[in-house]
N, C-alpha and C positions, 0 to 999 in steps of 0.2 A: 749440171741439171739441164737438160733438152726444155724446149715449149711445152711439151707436149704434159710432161711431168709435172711441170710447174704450175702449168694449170690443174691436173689436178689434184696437185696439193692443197692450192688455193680453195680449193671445193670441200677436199674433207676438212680442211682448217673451218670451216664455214659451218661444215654437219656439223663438227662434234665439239665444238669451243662454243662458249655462251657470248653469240655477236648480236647484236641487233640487225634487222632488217635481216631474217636470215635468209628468209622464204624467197624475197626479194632478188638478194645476192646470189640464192643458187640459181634459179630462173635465166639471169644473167648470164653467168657462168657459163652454167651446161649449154648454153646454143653459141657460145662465141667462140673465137680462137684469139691466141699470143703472137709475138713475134719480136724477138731482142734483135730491139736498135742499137748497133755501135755507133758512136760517137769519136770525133777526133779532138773532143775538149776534155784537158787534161782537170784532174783532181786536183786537190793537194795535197798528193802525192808524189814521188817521182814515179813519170813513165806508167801513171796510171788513167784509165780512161774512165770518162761518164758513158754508161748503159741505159739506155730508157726501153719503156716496152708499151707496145702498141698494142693494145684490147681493142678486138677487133667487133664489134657487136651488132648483131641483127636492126634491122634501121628500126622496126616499132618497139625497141629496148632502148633505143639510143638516149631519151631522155631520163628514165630513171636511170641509166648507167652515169649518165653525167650528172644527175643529183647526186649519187653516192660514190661520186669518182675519191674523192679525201678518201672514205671506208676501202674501197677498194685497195686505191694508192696505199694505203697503212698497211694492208695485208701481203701485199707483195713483197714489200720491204722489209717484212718481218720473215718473210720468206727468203728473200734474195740473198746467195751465198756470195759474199763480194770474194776477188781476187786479185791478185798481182797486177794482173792488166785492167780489170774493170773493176765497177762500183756503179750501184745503182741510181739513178739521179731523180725519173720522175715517171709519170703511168700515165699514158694518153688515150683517152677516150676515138676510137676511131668507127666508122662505119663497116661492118662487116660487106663485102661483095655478095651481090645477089646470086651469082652464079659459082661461088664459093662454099653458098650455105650448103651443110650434111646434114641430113638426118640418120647417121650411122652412130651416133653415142650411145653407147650402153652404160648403165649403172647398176647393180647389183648390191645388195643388202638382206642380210637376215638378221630375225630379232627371236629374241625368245624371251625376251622380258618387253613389259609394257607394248604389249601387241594391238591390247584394245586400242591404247594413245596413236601410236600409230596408222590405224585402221583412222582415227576420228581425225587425226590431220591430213593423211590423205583425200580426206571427202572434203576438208575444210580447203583444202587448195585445188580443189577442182574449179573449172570454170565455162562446163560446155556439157558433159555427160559423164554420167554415173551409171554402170552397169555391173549387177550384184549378182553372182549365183551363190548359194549359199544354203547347205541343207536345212540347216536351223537357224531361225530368226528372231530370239526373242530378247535381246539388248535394245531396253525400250532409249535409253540413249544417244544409241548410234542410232534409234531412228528418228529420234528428235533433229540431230544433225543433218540428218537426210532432209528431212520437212524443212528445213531453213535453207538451204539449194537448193531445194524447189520452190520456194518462194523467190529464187533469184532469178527463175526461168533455167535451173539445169535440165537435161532432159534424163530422167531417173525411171529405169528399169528393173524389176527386182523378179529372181525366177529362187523358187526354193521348194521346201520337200510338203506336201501334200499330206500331212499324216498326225496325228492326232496330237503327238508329243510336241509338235510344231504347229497348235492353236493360239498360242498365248498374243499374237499379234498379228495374226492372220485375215481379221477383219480390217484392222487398222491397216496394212501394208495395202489389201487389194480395194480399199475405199482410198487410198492416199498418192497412190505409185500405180504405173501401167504395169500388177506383179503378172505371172504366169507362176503358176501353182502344178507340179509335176506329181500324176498318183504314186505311190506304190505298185508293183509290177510283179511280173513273175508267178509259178506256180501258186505257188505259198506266200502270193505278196511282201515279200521278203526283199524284192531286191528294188531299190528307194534310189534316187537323188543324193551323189554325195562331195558333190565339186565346193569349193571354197576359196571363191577367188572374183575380186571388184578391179575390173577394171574402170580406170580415169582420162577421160579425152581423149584416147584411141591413140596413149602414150604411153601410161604408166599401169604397172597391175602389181595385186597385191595377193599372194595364193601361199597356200600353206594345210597345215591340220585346223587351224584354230575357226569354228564355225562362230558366228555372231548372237552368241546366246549367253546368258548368265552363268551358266556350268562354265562355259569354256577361260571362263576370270581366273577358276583356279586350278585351272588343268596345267601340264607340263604340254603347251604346244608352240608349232612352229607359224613362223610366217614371212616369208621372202618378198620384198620389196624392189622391184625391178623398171628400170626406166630404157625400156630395148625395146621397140617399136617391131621388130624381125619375131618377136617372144609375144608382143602384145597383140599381133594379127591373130597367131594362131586362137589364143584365148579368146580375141571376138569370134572369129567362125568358128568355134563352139560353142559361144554364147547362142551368137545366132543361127546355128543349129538346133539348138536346145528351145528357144524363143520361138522358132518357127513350126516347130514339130508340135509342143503343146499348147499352141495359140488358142484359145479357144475362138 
């Protein structure tokens, strides 16, 4: 198993097993690197060696990394495949280089169960900007969740469809949020707003079929969950394409 692997192992063992501090532990993760240290002190073994590994982490992580270095340390060792020559010994909390750091991680995820849940934890771990386009809006819920990030000082933008079957929160959204309200169009007004996709911190985005409305609970839909910064540009300049165009 390479660094590169093991780290993210580390990451899905984290997603999908019931850990504590999960949100915490991925945070971490996704912006640091590995690096196996050999060692020339023997086991007790013959001819085998101790292994440690150096987590390397962004310097304004470095203290939570070191509160939950045990959690970490446990996880890697549940990980680490020992062999002939090595065996894993211990997990060291180090300072990631500044001039080290990437911002090239991507993550990718689709759900097609518990989409809403989804949708409600990624607004729940934002920490800077919430940006919705979304033809239908009427999961009074998810805007309750919204309304509690804005009370944290997030900066929340919400751009959605303009049209009659999409009143039910209409008032509420453009008295509460900077919304932008898009008409219907076309000959025959027919041709409407129908993007479905929030982006979080000008990191993470979340797009699919599944529109933010109570029908969509028990509909068969999709929704892709991506942490690719190369994917999330494009999604804001449409955003702010669309923001700019019908600004009033």
């Amino acid at each position: 198993m390479n660094e590169q692997q093991f780290l993210k192992t580390m990451i899905e063992v984290i997603k999908y097993d019931e850990i504590q501090n999960r949100d915490e532990l991925l945070g971490i993760l996704r912006n640091s690197t590995i690096t196996f240290v050999k060692t020339s002190n023997f086991t007790s073994k013959s001819w085998q060696f101790w292994e440690n590994i150096d987590l390397r982490v962004p310097i304004p992580l470095l203290k939570s990394a070191r509160t939950l270095k045990t959690q970490l340390e446990r996880i890697a060792n549940d990980i680490y495949i020992e062999s002939k020559s090595y065996d894993f010994n211990s997990l060291y909390i180090k300072p990631k280089l500044v001039e080290l750091e990437s911002d090239n991680y991507k993550e990718h995820d689709v759900v097609f169960d518990e989409i809403k849940d989804t949708i409600i934890q990624g607004i729940r771990n934002a920490k800077y900007i919430i940006w919705v386009a979304v033809a239908w809006f009427t999961d009074k819920e998810i805007f309750d969740e919204l309304v509690l990030k804005k009370a944290e000082g997030l900066n929340i933008r919400i751009i959605t469809s303009d049209e009659q079957s999409n009143q039910y929160l209409m008032s509420e959204l453009t008295e509460t949020f900077d919304t932008v309200k898009i008409p219907l169009s076309g000959t025959y007004l027919s041709n409407r707003l129908h993007d479905k996709f929030c982006i979080i911190d000008l990191e993470y985005v979340m797009h699919g079929s599944y529109n933010w409305s109570k029908n969509a609970r028990s509909n068969d839909e999709t929704l892709e969950a991506a942490l690719d910064r190369d994917l999330v540009k494009k999604f804001s300049d449409e955003f702010l394409r669309l923001y700019v165009k019908h600004k009033e």
